[in-house]
Steps between C-alpha positions, in 0.01 A plus 500: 500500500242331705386138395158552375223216462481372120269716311327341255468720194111544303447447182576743215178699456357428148407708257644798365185728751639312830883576361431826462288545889807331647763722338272787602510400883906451409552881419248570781242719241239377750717708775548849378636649815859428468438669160388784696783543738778501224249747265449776745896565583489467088311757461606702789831558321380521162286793576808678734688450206276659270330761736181393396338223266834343313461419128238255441735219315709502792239515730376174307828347495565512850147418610497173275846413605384514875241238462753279229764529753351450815301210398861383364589515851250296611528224308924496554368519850313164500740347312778617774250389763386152333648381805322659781166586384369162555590513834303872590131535539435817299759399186417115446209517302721689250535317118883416529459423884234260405657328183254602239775785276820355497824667595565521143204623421511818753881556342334553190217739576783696693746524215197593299380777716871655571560518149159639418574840774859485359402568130262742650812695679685509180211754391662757753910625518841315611484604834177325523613221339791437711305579822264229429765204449593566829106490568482151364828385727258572774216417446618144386713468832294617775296198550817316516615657855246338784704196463834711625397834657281652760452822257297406204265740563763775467632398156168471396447870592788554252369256208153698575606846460747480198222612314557863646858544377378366207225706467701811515706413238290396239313875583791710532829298424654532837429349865496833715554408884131615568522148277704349783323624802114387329681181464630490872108561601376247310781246638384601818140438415537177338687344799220586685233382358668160340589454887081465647517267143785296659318505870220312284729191433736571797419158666501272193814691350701406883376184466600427107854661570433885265599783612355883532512799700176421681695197717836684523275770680340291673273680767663793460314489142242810567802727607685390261183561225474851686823595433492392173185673396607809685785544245302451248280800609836703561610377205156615299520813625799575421412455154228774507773709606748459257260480209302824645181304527221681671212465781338289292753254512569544884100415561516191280843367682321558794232281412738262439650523804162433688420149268874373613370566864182387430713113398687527855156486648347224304819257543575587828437151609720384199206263379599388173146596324561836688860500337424444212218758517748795610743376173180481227445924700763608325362519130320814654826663685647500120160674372513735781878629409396409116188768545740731664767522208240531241265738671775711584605543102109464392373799740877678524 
């Protein structure tokens, strides 16, 4: 751990208005695009799973648990990161970082949250149930690994696409391994984009001593990214194939396909606003495949 310069925490924010604004920037509801990027794969697999629109309740459960747990994750994230995010640009400004919600406090409001999706997941079958404990393993560890591994991206990949094994078996009662390969996809996916995220902070994070795949690439980071990305295409269209999805799906991927191109162009100087441009592209990739799935099963 680096030695840091003293940081002098502000003031609790008073009133119950400036509570609430603060544990709104904690959760990140001011910064729905990581909402986004775990949705989409979401919904990608709950509408494989169903061939079509799933049942609305789960459809509701799973949409309400993606923005509980992912803003979960955020907040076990700051707590993890208390540490470092005073010391990087883009992160201290952040309530923990900054001293004005306690680490107690964020504890709380993540407790709160995980227990909030888990009574929600009781509302589907065992094999749901049991799925998601493993969920909450990692989503409560991941932010834990920049202090020890170059790969945090990757096991985020894995806390971010639980959802789809967990999505077919709250619709069917079974993870198929069209399940497994969507999943593989997505992992692909994720690690891609949470790398040009990681290329934001890549010169704070060497300097505070974290970790991530964007320094243990190093500049081999936009070959690595294209390989990455390229499985993730492979990987997609795979899935059409085993789930018989038609041209409608193939055009959409293909659109998809052409925005992830379109972020090698705008980083290709590895700027960190251009970074962190290609990473905030990606809401659209998941609409693109998103679109696919469903207009496939809408116009099929």
């Amino acid at each position: 751990m680096s030695n840091a310069p003293a940081h002098v925490p502000e003031p609790p924010a008073e009133g119950w208005r400036a509570r609430l604004s603060l544990y709104w920037q904690l959760v990140r509801g001011d910064r729905p695009v990581g909402t986004l990027l775990l949705l989409w794969p979401t919904w990608w697999a709950l509408w494989l799973a169903a061939e079509g629109l799933p049942p609305l309740g789960i459809l509701f459960i799973f949409s309400a648990g993606v923005w509980l747990t992912r803003s979960a994750g955020c907040v076990i994230n700051d707590y993890a990161d208390r540490w470092l995010d005073p010391q990087v640009e883009r992160t201290k400004g952040r309530p923990l970082a900054t001293g004005a919600v306690s680490p107690r406090e964020a504890l709380a409001v993540f407790v709160a949250m995980m227990l909030v999706a888990f009574g929600l997941v009781l509302m589907t079958n065992a094999l749901t149930v049991w799925l998601s404990v493993a969920g909450a393993f990692l989503a409560s560890t991941y932010p834990f690994l920049k202090r020890h591994t170059y790969l945090p991206q990757v096991y985020l990949g894995v806390a971010f696409g639980w959802g789809i094994p967990m999505a077919f078996a709250a619709v069917q009662g079974t993870v198929p391994p069209l399940a497994w390969l969507l999943f593989l996809g997505n992992l692909l996916w994720t690690t891609g984009y949470d790398t040009w995220y990681a290329m934001v902070d890549r010169e704070d994070d060497i300097r505070a001593g974290s970790k991530s795949t964007a320094i243990l690439f190093g500049e081999a980071d936009l070959v690595a990214l294209g390989v990455l990305f390229a499985g993730f295409a492979w990987a997609m269209w795979l899935v059409g194939s085993r789930a018989g999805l038609g041209i409608f799906y193939y055009v959409a991927l293909g659109v998809a396909v052409v925005l992830v191109l379109r972020q090698f162009w705008i980083a290709r100087d590895r700027g960190r606003e251009h970074c962190f441009e290609a990473f905030l592209s990606n809401q659209w990739v998941g609409l693109a495949v998103f679109a696919g799935i469903a207009g496939h099963y809408a116009l099929g």
